[in-house]
C-alpha positions as CSV (number, residue, x, y, z in Angstrom):
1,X,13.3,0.3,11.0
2,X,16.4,2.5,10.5
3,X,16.5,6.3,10.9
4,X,18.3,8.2,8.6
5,X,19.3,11.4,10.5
6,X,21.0,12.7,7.4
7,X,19.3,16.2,6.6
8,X,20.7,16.2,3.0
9,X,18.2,13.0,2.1
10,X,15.6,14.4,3.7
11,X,15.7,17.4,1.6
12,X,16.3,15.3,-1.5
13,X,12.7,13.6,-0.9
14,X,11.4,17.0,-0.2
15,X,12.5,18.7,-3.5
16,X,11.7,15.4,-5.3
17,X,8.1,15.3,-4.4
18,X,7.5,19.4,-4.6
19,X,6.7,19.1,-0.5
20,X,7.9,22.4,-0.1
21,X,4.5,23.9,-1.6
22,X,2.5,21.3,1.0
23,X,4.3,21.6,4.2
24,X,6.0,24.9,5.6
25,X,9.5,25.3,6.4
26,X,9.0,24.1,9.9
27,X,7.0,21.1,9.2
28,X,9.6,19.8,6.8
29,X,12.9,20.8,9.5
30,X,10.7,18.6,11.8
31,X,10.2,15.6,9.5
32,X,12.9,12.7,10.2
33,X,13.3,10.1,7.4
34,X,13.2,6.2,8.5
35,X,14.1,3.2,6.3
36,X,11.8,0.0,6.3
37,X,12.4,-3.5,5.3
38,X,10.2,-5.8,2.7
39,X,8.0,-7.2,5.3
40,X,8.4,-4.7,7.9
41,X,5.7,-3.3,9.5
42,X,4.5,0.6,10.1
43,X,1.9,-0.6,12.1
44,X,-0.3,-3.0,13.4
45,X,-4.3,-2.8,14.2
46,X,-5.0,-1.7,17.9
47,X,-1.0,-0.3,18.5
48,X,0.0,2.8,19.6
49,X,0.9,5.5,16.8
50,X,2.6,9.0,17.6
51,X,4.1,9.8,14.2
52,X,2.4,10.1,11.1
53,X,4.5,9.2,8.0
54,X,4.8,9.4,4.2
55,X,5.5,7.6,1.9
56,X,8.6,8.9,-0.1
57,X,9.9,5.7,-1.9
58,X,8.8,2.1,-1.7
59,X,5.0,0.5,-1.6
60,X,3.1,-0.6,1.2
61,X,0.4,-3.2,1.7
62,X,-3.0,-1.8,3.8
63,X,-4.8,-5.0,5.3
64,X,-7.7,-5.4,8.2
65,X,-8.0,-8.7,10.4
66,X,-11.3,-9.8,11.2
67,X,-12.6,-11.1,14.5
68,X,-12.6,-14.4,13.1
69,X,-8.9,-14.6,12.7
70,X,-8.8,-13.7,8.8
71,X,-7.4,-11.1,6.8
72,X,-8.9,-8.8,4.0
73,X,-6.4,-6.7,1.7
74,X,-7.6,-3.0,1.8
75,X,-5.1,-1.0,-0.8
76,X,-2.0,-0.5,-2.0
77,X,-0.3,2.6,-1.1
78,X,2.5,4.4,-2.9
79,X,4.0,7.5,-2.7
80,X,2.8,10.2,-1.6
81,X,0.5,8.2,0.9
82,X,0.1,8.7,4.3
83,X,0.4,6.8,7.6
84,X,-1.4,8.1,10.4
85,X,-3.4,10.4,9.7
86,X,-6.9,9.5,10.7
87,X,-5.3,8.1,14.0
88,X,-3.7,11.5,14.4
89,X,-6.9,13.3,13.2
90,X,-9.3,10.8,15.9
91,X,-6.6,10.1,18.4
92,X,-8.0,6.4,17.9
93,X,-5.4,3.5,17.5
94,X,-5.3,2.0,13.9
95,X,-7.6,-0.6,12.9
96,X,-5.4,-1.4,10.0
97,X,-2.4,-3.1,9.6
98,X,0.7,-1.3,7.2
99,X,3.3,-3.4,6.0
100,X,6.1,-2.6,3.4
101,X,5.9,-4.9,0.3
102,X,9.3,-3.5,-0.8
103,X,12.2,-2.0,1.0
104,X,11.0,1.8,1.8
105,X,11.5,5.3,3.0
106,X,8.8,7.4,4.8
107,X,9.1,11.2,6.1
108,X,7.6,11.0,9.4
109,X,6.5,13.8,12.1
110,X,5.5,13.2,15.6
111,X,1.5,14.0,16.3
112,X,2.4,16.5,19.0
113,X,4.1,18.9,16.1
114,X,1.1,18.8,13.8
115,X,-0.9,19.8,16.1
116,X,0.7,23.1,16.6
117,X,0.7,23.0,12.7
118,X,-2.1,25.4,11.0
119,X,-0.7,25.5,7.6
120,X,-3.6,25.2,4.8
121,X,-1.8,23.6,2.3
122,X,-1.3,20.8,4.5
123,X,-4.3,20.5,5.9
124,X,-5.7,20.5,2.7
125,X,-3.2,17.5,1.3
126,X,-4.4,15.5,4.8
127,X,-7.9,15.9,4.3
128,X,-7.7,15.0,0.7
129,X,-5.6,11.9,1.3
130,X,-8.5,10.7,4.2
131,X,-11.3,11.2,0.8
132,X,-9.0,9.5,-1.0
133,X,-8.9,6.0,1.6
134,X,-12.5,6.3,2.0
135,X,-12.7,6.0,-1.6
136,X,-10.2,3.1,-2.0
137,X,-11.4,1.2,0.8
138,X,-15.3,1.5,-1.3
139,X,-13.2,0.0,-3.7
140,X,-11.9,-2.6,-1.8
141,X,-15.3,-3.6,-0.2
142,X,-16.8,-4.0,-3.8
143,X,-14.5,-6.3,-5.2
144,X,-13.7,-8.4,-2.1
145,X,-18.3,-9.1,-2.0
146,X,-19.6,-8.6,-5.5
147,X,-16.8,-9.0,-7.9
148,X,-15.8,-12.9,-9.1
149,X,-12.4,-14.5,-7.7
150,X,-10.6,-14.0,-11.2
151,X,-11.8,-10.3,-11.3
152,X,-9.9,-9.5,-7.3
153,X,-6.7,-11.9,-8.5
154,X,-6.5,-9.9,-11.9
155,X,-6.8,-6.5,-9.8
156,X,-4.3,-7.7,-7.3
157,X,-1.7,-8.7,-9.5
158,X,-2.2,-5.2,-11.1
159,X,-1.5,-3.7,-8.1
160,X,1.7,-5.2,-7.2
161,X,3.2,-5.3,-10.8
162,X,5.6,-2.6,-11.4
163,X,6.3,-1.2,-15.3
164,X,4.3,-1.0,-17.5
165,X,6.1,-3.9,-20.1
166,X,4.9,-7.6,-21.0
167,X,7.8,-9.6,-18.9
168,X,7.3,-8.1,-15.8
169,X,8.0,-9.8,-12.5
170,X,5.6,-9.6,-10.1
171,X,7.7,-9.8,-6.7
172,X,5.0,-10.3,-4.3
173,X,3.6,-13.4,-5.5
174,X,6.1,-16.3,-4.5
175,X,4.5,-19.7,-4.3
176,X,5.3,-19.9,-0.9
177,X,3.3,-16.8,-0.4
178,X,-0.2,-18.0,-1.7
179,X,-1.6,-19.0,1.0
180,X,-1.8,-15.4,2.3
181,X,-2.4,-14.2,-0.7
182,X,-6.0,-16.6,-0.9
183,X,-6.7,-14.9,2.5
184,X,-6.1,-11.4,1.3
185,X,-8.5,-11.6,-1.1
186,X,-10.7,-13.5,0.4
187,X,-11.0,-17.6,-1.1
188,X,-9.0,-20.2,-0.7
189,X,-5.4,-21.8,-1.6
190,X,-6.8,-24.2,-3.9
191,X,-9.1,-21.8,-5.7
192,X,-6.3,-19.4,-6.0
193,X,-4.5,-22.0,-8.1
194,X,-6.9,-22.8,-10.1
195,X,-7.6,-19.6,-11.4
196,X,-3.4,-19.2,-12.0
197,X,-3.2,-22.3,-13.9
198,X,-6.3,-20.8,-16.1
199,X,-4.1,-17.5,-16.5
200,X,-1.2,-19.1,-17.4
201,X,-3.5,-21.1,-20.4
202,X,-4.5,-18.2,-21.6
203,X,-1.2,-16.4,-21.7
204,X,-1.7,-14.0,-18.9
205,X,1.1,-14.9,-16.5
206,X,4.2,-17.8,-16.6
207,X,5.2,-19.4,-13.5
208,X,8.7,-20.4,-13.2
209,X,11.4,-20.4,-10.5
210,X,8.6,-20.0,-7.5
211,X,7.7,-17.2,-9.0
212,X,5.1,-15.0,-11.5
213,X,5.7,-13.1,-14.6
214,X,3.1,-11.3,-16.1
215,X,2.9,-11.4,-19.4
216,X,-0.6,-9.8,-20.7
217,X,-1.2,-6.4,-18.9
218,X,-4.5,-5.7,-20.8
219,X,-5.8,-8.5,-20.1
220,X,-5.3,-8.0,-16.8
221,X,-6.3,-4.6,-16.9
222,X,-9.6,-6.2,-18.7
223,X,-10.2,-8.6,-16.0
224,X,-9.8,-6.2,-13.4
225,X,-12.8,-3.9,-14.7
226,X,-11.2,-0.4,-13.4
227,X,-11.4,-1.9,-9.8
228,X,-7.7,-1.7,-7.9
229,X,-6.3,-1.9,-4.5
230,X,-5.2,1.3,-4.4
């Protein structure tokens, strides 16, 4: 992580998002911006937290680990998500994991100077953005027990694919990277595969160069029923 100290930046986020009718004048001239890595982490489940960040530019990837070592893929978060806020709301450590799937910029504000905070629009914006991660994570829950393999892979790919044109690479998904991925969603390497090779019959994706390209959005979208991670 790399802190950008530079207030001009900072203010160009702010103005580029509209923060200034969210946060008050003082909220925002405490806000520092820092720079993340692809890969990096925010957080990990059970560490300490004292700042609670947003999302400004990049994505992140939300996942859990459970006690028997694997992992399950929550959400998606892009901008203007927050980081921290039900730890900072609880004063619990998170139980999630955060970890940038692109190179990224978050605003972020240490807990102590929220708490002196009682602007409403703020208070609203957090409190809506906690709805809205109990909502997703419903989400999550329903595809990763009731919905077929196909149906979370279609939904997954979705989520990471950026633009909305046949063509587009999907960065995340390297072959190298499919292990994890199987994990994420909850079956296994060989399974994942499988149901790849059947996209790429039907025209739905081209692998080349270790990579994926989607090539069939709606068909995606079809597969996917409605049900994202994020």
């Amino acid at each position: 992580m790399r802190k950008i100290s530079d207030r001009t930046s900072i203010e160009h986020w702010v103005e580029k998002h509209g923060l200034r009718g969210i946060c008050g004048e003082a909220l925002i001239g405490a806000m520092s911006l820092c720079a993340y890595e692809k890969g990096e982490r925010i957080c990990s489940a059970g560490s300490e937290i004292d700042q609670l960040y947003l999302l400004v530019d990049g994505k992140l990837k939300v996942f859990s680990i459970l006690p028997n070592g694997k992992t399950i893929l929550l959400r998606f978060n892009e901008p203007l998500a927050l980081i921290g806020d039900a730890e900072w709301a609880t004063g619990q450590p998170p139980r999630c994991s955060v970890e940038c799937v692109e190179d990224s910029l978050l605003l972020s504000v240490a807990f102590a100077r929220l708490d002196a905070s009682n602007d409403v629009p703020w208070l609203r914006f957090v409190m809506k953005h906690i709805a809205n991660k109990l909502d997703t994570n419903s989400n999550a829950i329903g595809l990763n027990v009731l919905y077929p393999v196909e149906n979370r892979i279609a939904s997954y790919l979705l989520s990471v694919t950026t633009g909305e044109n046949p063509g587009v690479n999907v960065r995340e998904i390297q072959t190298s990277k499919l292990q994890e991925i199987a994990e994420l969603i909850g079956t296994s390497y060989r399974h994942l595969n499988r149901i790849l090779a059947k996209f790429a019959e039907d025209g739905i994706v081209e692998r080349r160069s270790g990579g994926l390209t989607v090539l069939d959005l709606g068909k995606l979208r079809k597969l996917a029923e409605g049900m994202l991670y994020n």
